[in-house]
TORVO-862344 format. One record per residue: x negated, y negated, z of N, C-alpha, C, O in turn. Coordinates in pm, 1 decimal, decimal comma. Layout:
<pts>
n_x|n_y|n_z|ca_x|ca_y|ca_z|c_x|c_y|c_z|o_x|o_y|o_z
X|Y|Z|X|Y|Z|X|Y|Z|X|Y|Z
...
</pts>
This chain:
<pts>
n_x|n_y|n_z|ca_x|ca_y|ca_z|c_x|c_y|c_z|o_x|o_y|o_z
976,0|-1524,4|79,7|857,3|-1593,2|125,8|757,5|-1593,8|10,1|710,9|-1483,0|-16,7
729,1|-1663,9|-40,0|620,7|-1714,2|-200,8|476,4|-1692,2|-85,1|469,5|-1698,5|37,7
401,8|-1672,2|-162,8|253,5|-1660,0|-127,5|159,3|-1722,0|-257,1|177,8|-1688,5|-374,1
91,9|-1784,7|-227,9|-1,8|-1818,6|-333,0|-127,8|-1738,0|-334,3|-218,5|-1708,1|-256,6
-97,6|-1719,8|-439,1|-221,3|-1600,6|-537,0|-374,9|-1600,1|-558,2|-419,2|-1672,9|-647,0
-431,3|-1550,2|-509,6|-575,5|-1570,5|-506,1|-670,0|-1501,4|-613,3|-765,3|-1545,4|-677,6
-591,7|-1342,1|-607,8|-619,0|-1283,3|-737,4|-475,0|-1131,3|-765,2|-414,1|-1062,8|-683,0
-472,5|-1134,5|-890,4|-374,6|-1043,3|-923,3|-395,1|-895,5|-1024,9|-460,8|-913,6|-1127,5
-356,1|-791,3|-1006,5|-381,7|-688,8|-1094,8|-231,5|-612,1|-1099,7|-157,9|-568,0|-1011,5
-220,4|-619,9|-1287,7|-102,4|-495,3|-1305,0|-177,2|-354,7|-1313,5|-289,1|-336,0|-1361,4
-98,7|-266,8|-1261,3|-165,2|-109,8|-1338,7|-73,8|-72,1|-1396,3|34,0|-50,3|-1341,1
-93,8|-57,1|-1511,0|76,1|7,1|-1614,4|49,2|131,2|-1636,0|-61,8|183,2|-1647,8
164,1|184,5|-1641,6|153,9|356,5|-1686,7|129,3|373,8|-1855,0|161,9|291,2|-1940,2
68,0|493,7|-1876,1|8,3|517,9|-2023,6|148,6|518,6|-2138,1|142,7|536,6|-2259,8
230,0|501,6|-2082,2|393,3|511,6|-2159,4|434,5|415,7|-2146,9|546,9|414,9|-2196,9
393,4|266,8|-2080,5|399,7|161,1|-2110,6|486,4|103,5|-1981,5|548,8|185,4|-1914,0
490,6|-39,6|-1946,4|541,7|-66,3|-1830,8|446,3|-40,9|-1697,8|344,9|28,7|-1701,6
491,7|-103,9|-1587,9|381,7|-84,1|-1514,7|433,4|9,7|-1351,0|547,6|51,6|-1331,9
330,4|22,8|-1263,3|365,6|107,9|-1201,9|320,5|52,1|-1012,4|359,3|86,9|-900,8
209,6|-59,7|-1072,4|165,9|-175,0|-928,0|138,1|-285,6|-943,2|74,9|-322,5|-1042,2
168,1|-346,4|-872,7|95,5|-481,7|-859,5|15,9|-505,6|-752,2|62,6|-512,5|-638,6
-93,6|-518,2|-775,2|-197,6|-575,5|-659,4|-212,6|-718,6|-666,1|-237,1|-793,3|-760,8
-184,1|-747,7|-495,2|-214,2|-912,1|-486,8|-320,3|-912,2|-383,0|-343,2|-828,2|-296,0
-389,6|-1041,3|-414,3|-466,3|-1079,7|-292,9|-361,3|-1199,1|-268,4|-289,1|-1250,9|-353,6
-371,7|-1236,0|-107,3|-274,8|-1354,5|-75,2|-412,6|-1390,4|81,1|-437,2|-1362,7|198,5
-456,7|-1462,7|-28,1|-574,6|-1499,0|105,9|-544,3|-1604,2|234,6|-607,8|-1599,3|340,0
-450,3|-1687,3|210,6|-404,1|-1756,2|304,1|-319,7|-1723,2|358,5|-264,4|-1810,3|425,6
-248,8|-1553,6|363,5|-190,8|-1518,7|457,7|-317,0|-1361,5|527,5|-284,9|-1278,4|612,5
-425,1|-1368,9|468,7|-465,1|-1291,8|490,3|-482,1|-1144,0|493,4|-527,5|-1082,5|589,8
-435,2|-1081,2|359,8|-362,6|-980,1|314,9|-400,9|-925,6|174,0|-479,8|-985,4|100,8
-334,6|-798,1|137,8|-365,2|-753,6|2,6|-220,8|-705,3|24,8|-174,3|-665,7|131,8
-139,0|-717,7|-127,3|-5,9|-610,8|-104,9|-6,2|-557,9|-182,5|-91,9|-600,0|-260,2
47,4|-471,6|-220,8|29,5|-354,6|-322,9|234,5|-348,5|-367,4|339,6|-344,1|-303,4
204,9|-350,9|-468,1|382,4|-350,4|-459,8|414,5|-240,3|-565,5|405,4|-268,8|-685,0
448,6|-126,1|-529,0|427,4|22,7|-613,9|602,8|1,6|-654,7|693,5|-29,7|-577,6
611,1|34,4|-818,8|751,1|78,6|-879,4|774,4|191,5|-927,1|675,6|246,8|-975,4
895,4|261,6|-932,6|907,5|340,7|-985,0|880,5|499,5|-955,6|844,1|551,9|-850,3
914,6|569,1|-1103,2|879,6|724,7|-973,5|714,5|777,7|-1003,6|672,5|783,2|-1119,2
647,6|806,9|-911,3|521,5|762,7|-879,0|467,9|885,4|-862,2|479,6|938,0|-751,5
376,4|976,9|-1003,2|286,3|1111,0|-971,6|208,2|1087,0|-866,0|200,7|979,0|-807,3
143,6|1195,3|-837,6|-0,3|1195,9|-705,6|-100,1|1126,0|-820,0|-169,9|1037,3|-770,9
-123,8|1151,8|-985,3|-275,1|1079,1|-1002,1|-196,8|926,5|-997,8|-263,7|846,2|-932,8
-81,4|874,2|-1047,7|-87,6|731,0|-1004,5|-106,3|663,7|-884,7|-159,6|552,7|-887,0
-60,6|728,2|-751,0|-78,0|737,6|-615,9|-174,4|697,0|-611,7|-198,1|582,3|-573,8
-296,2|815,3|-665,9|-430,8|797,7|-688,1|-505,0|655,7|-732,4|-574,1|576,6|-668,2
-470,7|657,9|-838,0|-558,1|540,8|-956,6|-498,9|399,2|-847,5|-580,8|329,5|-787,7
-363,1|377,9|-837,8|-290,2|295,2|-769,0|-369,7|275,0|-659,2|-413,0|159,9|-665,6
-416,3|341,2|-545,3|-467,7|344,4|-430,9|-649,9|329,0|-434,3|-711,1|250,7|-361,6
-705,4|408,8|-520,6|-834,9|339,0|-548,4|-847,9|206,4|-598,3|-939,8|141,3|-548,5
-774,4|148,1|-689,0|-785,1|13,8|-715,0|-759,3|-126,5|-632,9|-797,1|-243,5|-627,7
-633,4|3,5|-549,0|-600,3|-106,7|-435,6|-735,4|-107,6|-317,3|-743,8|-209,1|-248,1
-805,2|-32,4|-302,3|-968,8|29,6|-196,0|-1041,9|-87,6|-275,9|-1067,0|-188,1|-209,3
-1077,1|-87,4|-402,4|-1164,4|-172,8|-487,6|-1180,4|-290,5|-437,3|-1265,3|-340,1|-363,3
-1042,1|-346,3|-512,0|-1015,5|-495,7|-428,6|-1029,1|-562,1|-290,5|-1079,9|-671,8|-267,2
-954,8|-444,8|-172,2|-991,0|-466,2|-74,3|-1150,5|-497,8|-33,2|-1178,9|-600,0|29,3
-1239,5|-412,2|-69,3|-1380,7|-364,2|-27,1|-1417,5|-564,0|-112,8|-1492,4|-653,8|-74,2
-1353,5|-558,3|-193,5|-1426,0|-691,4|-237,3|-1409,9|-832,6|-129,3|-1480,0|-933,4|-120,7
-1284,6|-789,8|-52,8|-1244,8|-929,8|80,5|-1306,2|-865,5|173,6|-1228,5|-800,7|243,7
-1413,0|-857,6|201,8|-1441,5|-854,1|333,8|-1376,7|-895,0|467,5|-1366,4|-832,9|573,4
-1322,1|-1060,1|418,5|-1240,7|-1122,7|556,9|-1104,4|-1059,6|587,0|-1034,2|-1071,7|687,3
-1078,2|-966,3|438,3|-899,7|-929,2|436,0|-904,1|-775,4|555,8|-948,2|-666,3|519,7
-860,3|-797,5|666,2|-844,4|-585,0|732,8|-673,2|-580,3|712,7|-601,2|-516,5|789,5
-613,9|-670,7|579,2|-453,5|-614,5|635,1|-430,7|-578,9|511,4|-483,8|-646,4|423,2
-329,0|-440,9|467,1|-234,6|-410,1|387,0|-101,8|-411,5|381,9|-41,4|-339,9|461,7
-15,5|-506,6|271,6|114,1|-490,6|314,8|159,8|-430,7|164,7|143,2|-473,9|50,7
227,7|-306,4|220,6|238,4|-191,5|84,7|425,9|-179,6|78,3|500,6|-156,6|173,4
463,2|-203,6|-65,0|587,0|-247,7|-71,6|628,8|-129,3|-130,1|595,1|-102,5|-245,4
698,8|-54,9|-63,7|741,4|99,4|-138,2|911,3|85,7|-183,7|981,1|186,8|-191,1
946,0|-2,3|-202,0|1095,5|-65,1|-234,3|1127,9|15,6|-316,4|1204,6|109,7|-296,0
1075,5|-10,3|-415,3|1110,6|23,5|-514,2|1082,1|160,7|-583,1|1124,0|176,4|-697,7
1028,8|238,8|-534,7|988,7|363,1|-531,0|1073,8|489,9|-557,3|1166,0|519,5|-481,3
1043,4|560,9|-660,5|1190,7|629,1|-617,7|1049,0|785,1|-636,6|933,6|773,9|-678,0
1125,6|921,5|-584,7|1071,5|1057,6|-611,7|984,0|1054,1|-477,5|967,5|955,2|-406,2
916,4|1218,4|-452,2|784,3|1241,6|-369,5|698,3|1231,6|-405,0|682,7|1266,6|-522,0
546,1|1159,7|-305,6|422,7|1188,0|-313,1|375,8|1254,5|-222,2|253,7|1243,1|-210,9
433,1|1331,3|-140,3|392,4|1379,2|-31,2|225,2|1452,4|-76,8|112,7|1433,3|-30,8
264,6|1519,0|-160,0|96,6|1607,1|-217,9|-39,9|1478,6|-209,6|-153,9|1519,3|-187,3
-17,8|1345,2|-227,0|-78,8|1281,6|-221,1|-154,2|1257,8|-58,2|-249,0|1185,8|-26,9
-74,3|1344,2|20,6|-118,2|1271,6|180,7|-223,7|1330,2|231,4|-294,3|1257,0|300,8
-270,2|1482,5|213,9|-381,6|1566,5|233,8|-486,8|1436,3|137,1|-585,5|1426,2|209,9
-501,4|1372,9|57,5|-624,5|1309,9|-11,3|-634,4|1206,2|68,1|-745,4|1162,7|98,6
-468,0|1125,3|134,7|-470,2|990,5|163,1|-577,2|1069,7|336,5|-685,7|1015,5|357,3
-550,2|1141,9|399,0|-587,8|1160,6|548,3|-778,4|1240,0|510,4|-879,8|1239,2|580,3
-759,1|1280,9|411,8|-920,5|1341,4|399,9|-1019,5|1234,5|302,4|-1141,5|1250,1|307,5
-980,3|1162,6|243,9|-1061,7|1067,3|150,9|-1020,0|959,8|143,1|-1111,8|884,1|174,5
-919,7|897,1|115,4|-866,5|788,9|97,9|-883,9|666,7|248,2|-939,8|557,2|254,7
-813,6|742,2|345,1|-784,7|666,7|496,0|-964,4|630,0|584,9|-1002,0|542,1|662,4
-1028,2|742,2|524,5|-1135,9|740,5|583,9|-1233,0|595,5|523,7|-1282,7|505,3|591,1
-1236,1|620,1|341,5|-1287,0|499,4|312,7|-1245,6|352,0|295,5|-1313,9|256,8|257,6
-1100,2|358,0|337,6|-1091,7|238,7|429,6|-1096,7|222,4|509,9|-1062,6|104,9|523,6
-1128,0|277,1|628,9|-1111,4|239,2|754,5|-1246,3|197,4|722,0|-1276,3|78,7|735,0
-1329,1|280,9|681,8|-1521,4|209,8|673,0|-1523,0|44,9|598,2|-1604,5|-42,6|627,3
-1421,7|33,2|506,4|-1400,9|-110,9|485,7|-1352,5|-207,5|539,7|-1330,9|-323,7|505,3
-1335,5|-143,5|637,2|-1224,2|-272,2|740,0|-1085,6|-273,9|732,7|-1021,0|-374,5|762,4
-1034,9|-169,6|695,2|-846,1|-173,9|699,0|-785,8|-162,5|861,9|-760,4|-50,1|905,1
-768,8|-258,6|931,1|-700,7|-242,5|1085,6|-564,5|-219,0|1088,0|-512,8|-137,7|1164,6
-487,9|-303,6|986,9|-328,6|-304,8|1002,4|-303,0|-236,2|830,0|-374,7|-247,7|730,6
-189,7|-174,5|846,3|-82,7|-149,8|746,2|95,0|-150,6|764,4|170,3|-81,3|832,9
121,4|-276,6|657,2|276,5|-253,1|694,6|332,2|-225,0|585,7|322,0|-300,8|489,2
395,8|-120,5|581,3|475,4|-76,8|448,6|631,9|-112,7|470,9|691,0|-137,2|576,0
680,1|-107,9|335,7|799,9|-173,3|365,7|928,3|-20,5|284,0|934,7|-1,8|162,5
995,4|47,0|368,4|1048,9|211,5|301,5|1112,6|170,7|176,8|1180,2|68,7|163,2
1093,4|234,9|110,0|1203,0|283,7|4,4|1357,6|318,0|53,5|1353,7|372,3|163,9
1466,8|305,1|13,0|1605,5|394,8|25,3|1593,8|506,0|-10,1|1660,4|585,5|56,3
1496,5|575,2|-142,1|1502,3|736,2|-178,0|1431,4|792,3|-34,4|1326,1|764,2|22,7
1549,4|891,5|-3,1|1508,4|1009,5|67,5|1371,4|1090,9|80,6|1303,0|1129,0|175,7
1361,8|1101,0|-75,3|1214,4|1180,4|-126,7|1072,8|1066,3|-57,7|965,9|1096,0|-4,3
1126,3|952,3|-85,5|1039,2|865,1|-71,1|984,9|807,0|105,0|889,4|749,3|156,9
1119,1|868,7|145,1|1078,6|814,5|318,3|1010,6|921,8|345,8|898,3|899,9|391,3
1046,2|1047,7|331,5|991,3|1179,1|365,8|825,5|1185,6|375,7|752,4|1226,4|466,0
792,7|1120,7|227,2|649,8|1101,2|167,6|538,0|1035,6|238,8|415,0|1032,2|234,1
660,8|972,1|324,1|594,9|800,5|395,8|592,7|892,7|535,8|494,5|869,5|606,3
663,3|969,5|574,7|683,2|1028,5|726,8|536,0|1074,3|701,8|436,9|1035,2|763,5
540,2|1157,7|607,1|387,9|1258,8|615,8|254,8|1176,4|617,8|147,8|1203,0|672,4
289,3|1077,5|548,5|111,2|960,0|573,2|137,6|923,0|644,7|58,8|985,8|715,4
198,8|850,9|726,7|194,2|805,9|834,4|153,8|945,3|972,3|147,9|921,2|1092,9
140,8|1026,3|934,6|130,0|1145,0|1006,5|-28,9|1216,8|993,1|-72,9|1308,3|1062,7
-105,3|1137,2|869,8|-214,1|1111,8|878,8|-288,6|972,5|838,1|-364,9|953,7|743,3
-262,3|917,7|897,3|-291,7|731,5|894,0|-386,4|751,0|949,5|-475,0|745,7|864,2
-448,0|781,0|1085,5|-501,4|742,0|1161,1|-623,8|659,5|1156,9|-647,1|643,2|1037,2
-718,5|596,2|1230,9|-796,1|488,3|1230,8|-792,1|362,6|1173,1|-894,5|306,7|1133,8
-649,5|299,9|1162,5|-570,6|217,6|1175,5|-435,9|199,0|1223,4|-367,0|300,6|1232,7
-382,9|81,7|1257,2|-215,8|77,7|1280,3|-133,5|122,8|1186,9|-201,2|182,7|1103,3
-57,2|123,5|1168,3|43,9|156,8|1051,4|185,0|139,9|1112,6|230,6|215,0|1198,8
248,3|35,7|1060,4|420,0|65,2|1061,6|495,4|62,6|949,2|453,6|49,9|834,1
603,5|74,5|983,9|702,7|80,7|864,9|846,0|-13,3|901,6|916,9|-17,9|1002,1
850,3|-75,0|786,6|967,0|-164,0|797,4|1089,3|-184,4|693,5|1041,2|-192,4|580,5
1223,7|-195,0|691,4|1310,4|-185,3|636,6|1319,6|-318,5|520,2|1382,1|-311,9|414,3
1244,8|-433,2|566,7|1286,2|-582,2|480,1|1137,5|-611,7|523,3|1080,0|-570,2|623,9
1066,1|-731,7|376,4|948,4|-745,5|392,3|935,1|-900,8|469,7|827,8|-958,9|485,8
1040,9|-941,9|503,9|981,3|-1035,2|625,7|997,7|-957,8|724,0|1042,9|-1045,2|798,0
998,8|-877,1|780,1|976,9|-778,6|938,4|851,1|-711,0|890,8|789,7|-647,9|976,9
819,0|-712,5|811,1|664,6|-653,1|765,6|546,8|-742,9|799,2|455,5|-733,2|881,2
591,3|-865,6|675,8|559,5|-1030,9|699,8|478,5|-1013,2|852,8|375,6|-966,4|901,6
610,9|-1090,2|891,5|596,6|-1134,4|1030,6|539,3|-1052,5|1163,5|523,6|-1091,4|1279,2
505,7|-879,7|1079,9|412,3|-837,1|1213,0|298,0|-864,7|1151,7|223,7|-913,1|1237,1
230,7|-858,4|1022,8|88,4|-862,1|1010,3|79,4|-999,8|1026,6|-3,2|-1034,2|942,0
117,6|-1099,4|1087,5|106,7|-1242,6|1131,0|82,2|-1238,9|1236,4|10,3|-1332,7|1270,7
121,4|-1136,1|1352,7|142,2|-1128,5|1457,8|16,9|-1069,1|1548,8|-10,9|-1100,2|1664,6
-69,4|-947,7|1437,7|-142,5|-918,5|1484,5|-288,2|-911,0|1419,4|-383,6|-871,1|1486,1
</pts>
């Protein structure tokens, strides 16, 4: 499914290559975040504030669709920041929906069990293929 681009950001790692892509896709109403690779807690970090940035800048956007495909290793250490700092100052920006789409690494679903275990003050699901992701933040 192509989306046309409204605005785009790489974040590359300091060793070169990159580690996200942030999209705005305003005519589907959305921001996606499409994270590669194996992923420390400060990239988690930097990755996830930039992705807050952008958001806070769409006011009209409350959806995230976060593509963990490609993901390989744990961030679990990252989920105590995502449920005490992170989740809170989006929800004050307007984040209602999140659909992430799992990784196959083990390490990586595990990571995803635990945020999703502090998501709260938004939806959150998780989906195997990103048109079943797609097609719920369309839905709701």
């Amino acid at each position: 499914m192509s989306a046309e681009i409204s605005h785009q950001i790489i974040l590359k790692r300091t060793t070169g290559g990159h580690f996200a892509t942030i999209t705005v896709e305003e005519e589907n109403n959305l921001i996606f975040i499409d994270w590669n690779g194996f992923l420390s807690v400060e990239l988690v970090k930097e990755g996830s504030e930039e992705l807050l940035k952008i958001f806070k800048s769409y006011q009209h956007i409350h959806k995230i669709l976060v593509n963990n495909k490609n993901v390989s290793g744990p961030w679990s250490k990252a989920n105590d920041w995502y449920a005490n700092d992170w989740n809170p100052r989006a929800i004050t920006a307007g984040l209602k929906y999140m659909a992430i789409i799992e990784s196959e690494n083990i390490f990586t679903q595990l990571s995803l069990k635990g945020f999703q275990k502090v998501s709260g003050g938004y939806e959150a699901q998780r989906f195997l293929r990103e048109e079943q992701a797609r097609n719920w933040l369309q839905s709701v």
